[in-house]
C-alpha positions as CSV (number, residue, x, y, z in Angstrom):
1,X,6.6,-24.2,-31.3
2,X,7.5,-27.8,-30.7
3,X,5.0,-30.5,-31.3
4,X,5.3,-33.1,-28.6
5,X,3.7,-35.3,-26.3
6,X,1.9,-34.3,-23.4
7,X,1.0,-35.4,-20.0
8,X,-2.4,-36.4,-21.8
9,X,-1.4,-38.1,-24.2
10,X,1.6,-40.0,-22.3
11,X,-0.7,-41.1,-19.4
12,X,-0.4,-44.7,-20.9
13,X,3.2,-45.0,-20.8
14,X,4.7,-46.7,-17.8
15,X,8.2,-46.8,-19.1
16,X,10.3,-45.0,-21.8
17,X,13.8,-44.8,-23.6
18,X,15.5,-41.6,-24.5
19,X,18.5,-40.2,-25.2
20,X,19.9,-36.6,-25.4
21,X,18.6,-33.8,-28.0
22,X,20.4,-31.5,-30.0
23,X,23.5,-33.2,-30.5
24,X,23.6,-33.6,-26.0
25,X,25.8,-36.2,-24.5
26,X,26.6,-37.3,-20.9
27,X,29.8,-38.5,-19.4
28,X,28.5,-39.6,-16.4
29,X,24.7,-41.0,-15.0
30,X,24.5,-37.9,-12.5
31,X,25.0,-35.4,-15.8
32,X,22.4,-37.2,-17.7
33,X,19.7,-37.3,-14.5
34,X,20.4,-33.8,-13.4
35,X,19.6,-31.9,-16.8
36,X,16.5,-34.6,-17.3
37,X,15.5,-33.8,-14.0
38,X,15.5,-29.8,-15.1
39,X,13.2,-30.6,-17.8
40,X,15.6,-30.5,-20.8
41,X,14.9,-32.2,-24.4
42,X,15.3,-35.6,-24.7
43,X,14.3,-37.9,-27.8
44,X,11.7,-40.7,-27.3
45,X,12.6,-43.7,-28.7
46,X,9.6,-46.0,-28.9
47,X,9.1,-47.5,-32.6
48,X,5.6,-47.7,-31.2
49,X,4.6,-44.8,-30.8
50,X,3.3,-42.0,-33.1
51,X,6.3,-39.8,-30.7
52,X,8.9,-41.7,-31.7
53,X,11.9,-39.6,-32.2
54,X,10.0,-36.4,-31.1
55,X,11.5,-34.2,-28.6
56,X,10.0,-34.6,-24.9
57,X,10.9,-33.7,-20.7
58,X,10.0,-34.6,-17.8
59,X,7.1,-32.5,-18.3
60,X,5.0,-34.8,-20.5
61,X,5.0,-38.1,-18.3
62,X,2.9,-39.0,-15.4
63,X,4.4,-38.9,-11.7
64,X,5.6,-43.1,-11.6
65,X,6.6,-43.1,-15.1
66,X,10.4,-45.0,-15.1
67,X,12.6,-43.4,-17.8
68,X,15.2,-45.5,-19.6
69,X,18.1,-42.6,-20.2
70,X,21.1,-43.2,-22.5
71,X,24.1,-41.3,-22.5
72,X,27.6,-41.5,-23.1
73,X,27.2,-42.3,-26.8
74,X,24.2,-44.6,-26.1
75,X,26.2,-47.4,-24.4
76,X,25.1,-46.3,-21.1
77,X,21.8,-46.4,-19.5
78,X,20.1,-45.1,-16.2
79,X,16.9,-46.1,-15.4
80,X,14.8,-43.3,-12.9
81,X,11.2,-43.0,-11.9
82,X,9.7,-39.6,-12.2
């Protein structure tokens, strides 16, 4: 069992960065927003936070949320709101 954030305990995050789990990568910003979209890992990247580098979806943030998501080796980024 994972240990990750939930809805709970996101509820004061407006906006986030992550980037693909498990060795994931996107070649294009449609890849990358469909498979976040269908609630697949991604890795929070927030030096504030105790999640940082802690797998998380689309599951554990609040409708109005806007995700920051890199992809295609991190050089990329697409910004959606949940």
């Amino acid at each position: 069992m994972r240990s990750s954030p939930t809805a709970t305990s996101m509820e004061v995050v407006s906006m986030a960065t992550l980037t693909p789990a498990y060795g994931r990568d996107y070649k294009s910003q449609a890849e990358v927003e469909a498979d976040f979209r269908a609630g697949k890992d991604f890795i929070l990247n927030d030096f504030m936070s105790q999640w940082d580098g802690k797998p998380c979806s689309i599951r554990d943030f609040p409708a109005g949320t806007q995700i920051t998501l890199r992809y295609k080796k991190k050089s990329n980024v697409i910004i959606v709101t949940i």
